[in-house]
Structure formats: structure tokens, C-alpha cells
Backbone bond lengths (Angstrom), bond angles and torsions (degrees), N, CA, C in turn:
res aa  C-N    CA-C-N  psi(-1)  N-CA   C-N-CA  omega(-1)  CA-C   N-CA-C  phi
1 X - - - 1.441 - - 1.527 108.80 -
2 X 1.394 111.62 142.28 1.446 110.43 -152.42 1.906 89.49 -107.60
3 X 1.416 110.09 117.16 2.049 91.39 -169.48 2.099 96.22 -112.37
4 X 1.122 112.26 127.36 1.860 112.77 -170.65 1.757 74.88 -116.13
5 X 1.697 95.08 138.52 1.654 120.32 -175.05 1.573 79.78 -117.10
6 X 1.218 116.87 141.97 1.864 122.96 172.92 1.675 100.93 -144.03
7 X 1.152 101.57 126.00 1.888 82.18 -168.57 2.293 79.57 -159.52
8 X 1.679 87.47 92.82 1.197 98.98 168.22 1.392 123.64 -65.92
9 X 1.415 132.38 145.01 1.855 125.18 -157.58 0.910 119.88 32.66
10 X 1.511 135.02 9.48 1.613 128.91 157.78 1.622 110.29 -107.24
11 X 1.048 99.52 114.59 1.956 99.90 155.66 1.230 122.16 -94.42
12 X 1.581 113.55 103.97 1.395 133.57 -175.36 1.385 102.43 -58.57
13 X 1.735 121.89 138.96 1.383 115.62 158.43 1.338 121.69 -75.49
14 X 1.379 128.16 -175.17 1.504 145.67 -158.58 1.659 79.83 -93.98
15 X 1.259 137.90 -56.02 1.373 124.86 -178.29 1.400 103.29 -56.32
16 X 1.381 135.82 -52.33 1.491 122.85 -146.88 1.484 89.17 -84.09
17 X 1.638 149.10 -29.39 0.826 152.97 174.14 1.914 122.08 -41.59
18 X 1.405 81.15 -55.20 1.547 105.89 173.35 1.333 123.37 -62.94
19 X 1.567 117.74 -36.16 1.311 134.69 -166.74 1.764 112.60 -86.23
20 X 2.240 101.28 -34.29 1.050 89.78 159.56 1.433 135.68 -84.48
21 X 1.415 124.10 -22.11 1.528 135.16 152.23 1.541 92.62 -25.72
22 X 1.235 120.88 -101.37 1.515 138.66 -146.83 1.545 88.22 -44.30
23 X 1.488 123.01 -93.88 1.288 99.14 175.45 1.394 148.74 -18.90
24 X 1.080 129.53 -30.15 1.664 140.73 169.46 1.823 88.57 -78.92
25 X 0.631 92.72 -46.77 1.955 93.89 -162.35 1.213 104.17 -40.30
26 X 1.788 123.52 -46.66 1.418 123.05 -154.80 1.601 96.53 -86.38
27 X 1.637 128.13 -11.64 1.103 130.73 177.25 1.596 104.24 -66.27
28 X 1.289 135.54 -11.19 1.249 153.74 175.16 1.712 99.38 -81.63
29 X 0.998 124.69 -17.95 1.176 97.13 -152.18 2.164 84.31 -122.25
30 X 1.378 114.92 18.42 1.107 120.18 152.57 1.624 131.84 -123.92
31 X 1.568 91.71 -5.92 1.875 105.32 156.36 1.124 116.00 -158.02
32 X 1.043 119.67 94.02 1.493 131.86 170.35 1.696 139.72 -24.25
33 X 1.682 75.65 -39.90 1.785 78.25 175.35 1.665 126.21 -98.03
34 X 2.003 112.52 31.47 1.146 126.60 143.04 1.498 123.21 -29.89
35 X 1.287 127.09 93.30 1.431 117.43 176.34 1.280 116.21 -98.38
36 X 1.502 122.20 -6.14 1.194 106.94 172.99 1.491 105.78 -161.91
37 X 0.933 141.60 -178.08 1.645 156.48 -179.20 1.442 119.99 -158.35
38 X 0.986 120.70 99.65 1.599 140.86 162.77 1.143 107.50 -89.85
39 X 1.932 104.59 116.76 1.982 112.68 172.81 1.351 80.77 -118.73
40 X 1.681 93.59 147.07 1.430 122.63 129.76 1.113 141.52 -135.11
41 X 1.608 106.40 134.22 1.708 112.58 -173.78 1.255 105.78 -85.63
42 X 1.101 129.09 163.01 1.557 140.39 162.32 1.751 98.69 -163.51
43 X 1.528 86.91 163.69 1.713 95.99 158.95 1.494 107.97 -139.55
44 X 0.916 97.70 131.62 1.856 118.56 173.95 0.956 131.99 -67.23
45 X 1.354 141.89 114.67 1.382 130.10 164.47 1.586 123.74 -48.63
46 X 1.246 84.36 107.64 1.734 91.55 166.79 1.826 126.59 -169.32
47 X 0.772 117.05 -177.08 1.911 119.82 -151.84 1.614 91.60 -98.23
48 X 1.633 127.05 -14.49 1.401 111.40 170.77 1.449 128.27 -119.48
49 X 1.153 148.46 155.17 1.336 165.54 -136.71 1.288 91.53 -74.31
50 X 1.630 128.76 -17.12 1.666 116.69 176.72 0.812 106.78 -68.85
51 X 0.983 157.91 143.90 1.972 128.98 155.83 1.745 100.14 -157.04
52 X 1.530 119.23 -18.98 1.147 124.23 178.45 1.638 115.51 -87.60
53 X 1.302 116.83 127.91 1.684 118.98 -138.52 1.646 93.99 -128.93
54 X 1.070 135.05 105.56 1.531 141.81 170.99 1.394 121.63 -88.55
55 X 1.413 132.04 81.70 1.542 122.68 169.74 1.448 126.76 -86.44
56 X 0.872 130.13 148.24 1.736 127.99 -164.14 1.678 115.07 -121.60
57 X 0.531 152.71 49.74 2.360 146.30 -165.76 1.869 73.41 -57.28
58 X 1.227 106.18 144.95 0.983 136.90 129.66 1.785 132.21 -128.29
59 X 1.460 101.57 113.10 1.504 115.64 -171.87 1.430 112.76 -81.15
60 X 1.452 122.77 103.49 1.206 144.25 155.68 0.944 112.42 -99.64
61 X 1.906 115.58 144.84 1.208 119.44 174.83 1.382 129.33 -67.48
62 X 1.358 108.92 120.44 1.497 134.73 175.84 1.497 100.75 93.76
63 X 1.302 137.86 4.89 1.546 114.34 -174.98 1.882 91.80 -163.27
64 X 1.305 131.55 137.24 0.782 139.39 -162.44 1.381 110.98 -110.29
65 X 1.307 144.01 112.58 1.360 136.55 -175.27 2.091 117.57 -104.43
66 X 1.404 77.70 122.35 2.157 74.50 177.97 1.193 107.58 -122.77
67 X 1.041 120.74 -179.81 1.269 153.87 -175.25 1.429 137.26 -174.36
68 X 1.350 122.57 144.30 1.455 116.28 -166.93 1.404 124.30 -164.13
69 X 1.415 120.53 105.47 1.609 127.72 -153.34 1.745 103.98 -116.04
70 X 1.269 95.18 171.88 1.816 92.75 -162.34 1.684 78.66 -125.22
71 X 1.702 140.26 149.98 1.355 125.84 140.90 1.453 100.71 -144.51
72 X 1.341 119.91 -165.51 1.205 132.84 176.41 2.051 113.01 -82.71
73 X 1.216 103.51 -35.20 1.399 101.47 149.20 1.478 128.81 -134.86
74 X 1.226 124.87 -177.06 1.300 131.39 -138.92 1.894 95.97 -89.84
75 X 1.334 111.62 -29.31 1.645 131.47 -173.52 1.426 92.38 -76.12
76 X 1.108 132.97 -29.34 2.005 121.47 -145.14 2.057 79.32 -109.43
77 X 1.032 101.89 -42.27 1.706 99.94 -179.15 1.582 106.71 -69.31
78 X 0.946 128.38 -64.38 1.897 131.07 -174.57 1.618 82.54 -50.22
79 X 1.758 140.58 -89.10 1.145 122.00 169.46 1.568 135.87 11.69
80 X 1.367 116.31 -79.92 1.562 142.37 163.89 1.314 98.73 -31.97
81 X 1.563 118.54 -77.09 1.533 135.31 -172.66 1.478 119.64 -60.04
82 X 1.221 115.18 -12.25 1.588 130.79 -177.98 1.924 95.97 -89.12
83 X 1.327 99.62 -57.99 1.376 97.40 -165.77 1.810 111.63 -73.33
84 X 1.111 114.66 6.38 1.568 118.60 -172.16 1.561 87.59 -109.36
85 X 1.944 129.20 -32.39 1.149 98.47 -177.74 1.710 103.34 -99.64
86 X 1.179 122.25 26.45 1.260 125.26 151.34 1.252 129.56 -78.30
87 X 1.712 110.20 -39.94 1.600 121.09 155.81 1.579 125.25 -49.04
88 X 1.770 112.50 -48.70 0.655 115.38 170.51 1.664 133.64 -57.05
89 X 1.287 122.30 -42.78 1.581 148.43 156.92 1.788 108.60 -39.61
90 X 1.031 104.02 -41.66 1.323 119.19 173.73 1.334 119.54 -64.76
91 X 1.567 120.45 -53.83 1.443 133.73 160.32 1.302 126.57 -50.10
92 X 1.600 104.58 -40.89 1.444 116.43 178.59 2.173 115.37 -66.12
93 X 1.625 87.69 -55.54 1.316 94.75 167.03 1.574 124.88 -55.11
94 X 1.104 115.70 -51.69 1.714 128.25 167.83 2.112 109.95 -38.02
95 X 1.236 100.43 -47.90 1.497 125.44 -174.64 1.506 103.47 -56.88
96 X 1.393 109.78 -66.49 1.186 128.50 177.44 1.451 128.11 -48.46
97 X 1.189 105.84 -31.80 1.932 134.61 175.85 1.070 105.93 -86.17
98 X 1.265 120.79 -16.65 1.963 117.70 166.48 0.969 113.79 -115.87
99 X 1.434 124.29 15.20 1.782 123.07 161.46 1.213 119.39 -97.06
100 X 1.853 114.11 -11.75 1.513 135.91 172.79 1.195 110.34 -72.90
């Protein structure tokens, strides 16, 4: 699975880099036919401590799954956004098992 991090005015560290790999990775290891993962970091202007914004595309064939969490850091948001496209993966698969 091919994963592109794009995070305009932010320079991600070698830890947060790593942490989002590994995380996306295990999303592999509940649907396989993940071909790709597109993150983006940003931070938002705004007056509260959320401001760090995590969106995720994950490109599967024929249906595209996203997600997108706001936190105070960049780890607790990719987190958030991981586990909603784990919910989501879940729905999809479930869906799929009652169209058989």
C-alpha cells in the first residue's frame, strides 16, 4: 500500500511520520484491498487548543473511504481518524456479506 503524507506549512517529524505509517498499516491488516492512503496535516486557525486537523482518503477499489478529526495534537487526531476509518471498513465489509 502506497501511503503520501502532504502537510502544507507543517513539517512532520520522523516520529509523527512513523506513527502515521504504522497506524495506517494495521488498517491493512483488516482489508486488504487498501491501495493507497492519502494524509493531510494542517493546523487551523482558531482561539482553541484543537487546531491540529487530520484527514485520511483511503482509495479502495470502487468506493473511496475518508475521514477527518480535529485534536490538540497531530497523534490523538490521525488516532480519532484511524478508528472512524476502521468503523467505517467494518460497515463496508458487513454490506458486502449481505449482497452475497
Amino acid at each position: 500500500m502506497q501511503i503520501l503524507i502532504q502537510s502544507p506549512h507543517v513539517t512532520p517529524t520522523e516520529e509523527l511520520t512513523k506513527f502515521i505509517k504504522n497506524k495506517i498499516g494495521k488498517l491493512s491488516h483488516f482489508y486488504d484491498r487498501i491501495e493507497a492512503a492519502e494524509v493531510f496535516l494542517k493546523i487551523e486557525k482558531s482561539d482553541s487548543t484543537d487546531d491540529k486537523v487530520c484527514e485520511i482518503r483511503l482509495a479502495i477499489p470502487g468506493n473511496d473511504l475518508f475521514g477527518k478529526k480535529q485534536s490538540d495534537t497531530f497523534e490523538d487526531a490521525v488516532t480519532k481518524v484511524i478508528d472512524v476509518l476502521h468503523g467505517e471498513i467494518d460497515k463496508m465489509k458487513t454490506r458486502f456479506q449481505h449482497q452475497q
